[in-house]
C-alpha positions as CSV (number, residue, x, y, z in Angstrom):
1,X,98.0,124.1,63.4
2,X,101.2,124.4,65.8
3,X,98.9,125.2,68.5
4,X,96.5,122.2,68.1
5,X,99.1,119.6,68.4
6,X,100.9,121.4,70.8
7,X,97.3,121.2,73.1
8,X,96.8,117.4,72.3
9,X,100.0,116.6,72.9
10,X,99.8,118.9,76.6
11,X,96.3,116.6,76.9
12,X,98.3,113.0,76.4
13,X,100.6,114.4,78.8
14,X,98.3,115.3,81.5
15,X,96.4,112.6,80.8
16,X,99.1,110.4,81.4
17,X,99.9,111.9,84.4
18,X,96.6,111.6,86.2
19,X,96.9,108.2,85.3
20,X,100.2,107.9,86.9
21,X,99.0,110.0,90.4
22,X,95.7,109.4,91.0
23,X,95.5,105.8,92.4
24,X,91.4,105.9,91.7
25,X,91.9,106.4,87.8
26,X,92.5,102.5,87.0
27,X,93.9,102.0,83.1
28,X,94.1,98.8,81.9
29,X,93.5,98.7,77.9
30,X,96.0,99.8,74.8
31,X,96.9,102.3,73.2
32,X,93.8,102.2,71.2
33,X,91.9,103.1,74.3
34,X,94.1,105.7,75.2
35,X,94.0,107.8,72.4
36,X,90.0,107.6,72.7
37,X,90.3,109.1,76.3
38,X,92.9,111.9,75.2
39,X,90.7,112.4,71.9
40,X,87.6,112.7,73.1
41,X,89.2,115.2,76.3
42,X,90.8,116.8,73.3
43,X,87.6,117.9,71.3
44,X,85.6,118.3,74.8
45,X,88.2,121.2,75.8
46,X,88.4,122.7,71.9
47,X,84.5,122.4,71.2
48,X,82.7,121.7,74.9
49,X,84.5,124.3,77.4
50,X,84.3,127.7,75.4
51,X,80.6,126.8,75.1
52,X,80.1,126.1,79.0
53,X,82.3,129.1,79.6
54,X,80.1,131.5,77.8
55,X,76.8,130.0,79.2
56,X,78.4,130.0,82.7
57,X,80.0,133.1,82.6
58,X,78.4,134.8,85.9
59,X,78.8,131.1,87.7
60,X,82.4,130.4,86.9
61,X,83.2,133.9,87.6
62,X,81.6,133.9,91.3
63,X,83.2,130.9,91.7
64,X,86.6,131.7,90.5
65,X,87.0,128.7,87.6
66,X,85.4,125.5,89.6
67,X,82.8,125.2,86.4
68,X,85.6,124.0,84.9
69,X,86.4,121.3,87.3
70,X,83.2,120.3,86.9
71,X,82.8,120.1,83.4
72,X,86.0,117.7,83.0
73,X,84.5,115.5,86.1
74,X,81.2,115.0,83.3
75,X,83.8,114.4,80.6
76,X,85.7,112.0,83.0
77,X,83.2,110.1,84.4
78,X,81.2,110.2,81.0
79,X,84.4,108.3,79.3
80,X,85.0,105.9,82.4
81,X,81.1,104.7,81.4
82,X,81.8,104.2,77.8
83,X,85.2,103.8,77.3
84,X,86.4,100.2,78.1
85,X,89.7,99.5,79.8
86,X,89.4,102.6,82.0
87,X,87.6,102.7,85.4
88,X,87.1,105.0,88.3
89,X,87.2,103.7,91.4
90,X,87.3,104.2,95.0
91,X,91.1,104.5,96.6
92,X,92.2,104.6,100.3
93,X,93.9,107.5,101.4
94,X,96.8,106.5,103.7
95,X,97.1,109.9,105.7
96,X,99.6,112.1,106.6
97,X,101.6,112.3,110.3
98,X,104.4,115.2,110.7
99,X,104.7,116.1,114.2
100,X,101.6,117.3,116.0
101,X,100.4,117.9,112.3
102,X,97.7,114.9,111.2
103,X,95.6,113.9,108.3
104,X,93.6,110.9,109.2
105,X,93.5,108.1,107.0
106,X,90.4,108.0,104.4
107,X,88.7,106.0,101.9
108,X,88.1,108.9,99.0
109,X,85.1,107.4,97.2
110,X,84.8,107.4,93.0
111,X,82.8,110.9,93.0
112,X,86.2,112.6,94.7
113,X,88.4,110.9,92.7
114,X,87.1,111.9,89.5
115,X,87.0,115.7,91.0
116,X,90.6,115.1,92.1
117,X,91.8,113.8,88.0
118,X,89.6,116.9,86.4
119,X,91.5,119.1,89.3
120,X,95.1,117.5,88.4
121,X,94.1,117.5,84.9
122,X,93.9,120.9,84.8
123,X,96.9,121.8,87.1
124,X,98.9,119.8,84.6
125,X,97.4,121.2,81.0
126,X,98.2,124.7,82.8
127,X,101.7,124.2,83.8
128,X,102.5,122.5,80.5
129,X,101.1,125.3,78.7
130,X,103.2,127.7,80.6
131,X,106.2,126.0,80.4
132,X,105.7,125.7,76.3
133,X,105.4,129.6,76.3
């Protein structure tokens, strides 16, 4: 029982945070809403990603984990279509100049930006789950 409400309460953390990072991840409802996005990323992660795992054991292998990725992008974008208050959109990338070093400036479109929250959302869920060991 200590585990599962250690793991939802790692989810409304990371949740949170993508929310706070990822300028494309647009928020605007209550609390309400937000305990539909971390509930339904909570059961998709106890109930949804041991079952891809298994079925896409030779995939995610050969690919070093990206299955997962992309099974939190389906959760993601699949919430951002029914959940209201929470959008995905578009953001402009403002670049990066250090020296000779450049990243030109770039409009990431809604597809990227959901890859980029499932990518932070796992980076997050991980490190918090470390640092609770």
């Amino acid at each position: 029982m200590k585990k599962l409400i250690l793991r939802l309460l790692i989810t409304t953390v990371a949740v949170f945070t993508i929310f706070y990072i990822v300028p494309g991840m647009v928020f605007t409802g209550g609390i309400i809403e937000f305990g539909k996005i971390v509930g339904a990323l909570f059961v998709a992660g106890l109930l949804l990603k041991p079952i891809v795992k298994i079925i896409s054991l030779p995939i995610e292998v050969a690919t070093l984990g990206l299955v997962g990725v992309f099974t939190d992008t389906i959760v993601l974008w699949l919430l951002s279509r029914f959940v209201d208050g929470f959008t995905v959109t578009s953001f402009w990338f403002s670049g990066i100049r250090q020296g000779p070093f450049l990243i030109a400036p770039i409009e990431i479109p809604a597809v990227l930006t959901l890859l980029i929250a499932a990518a932070m959302l796992g980076f997050v869920g991980t490190v918090l789950y470390w640092l609770t060991k």
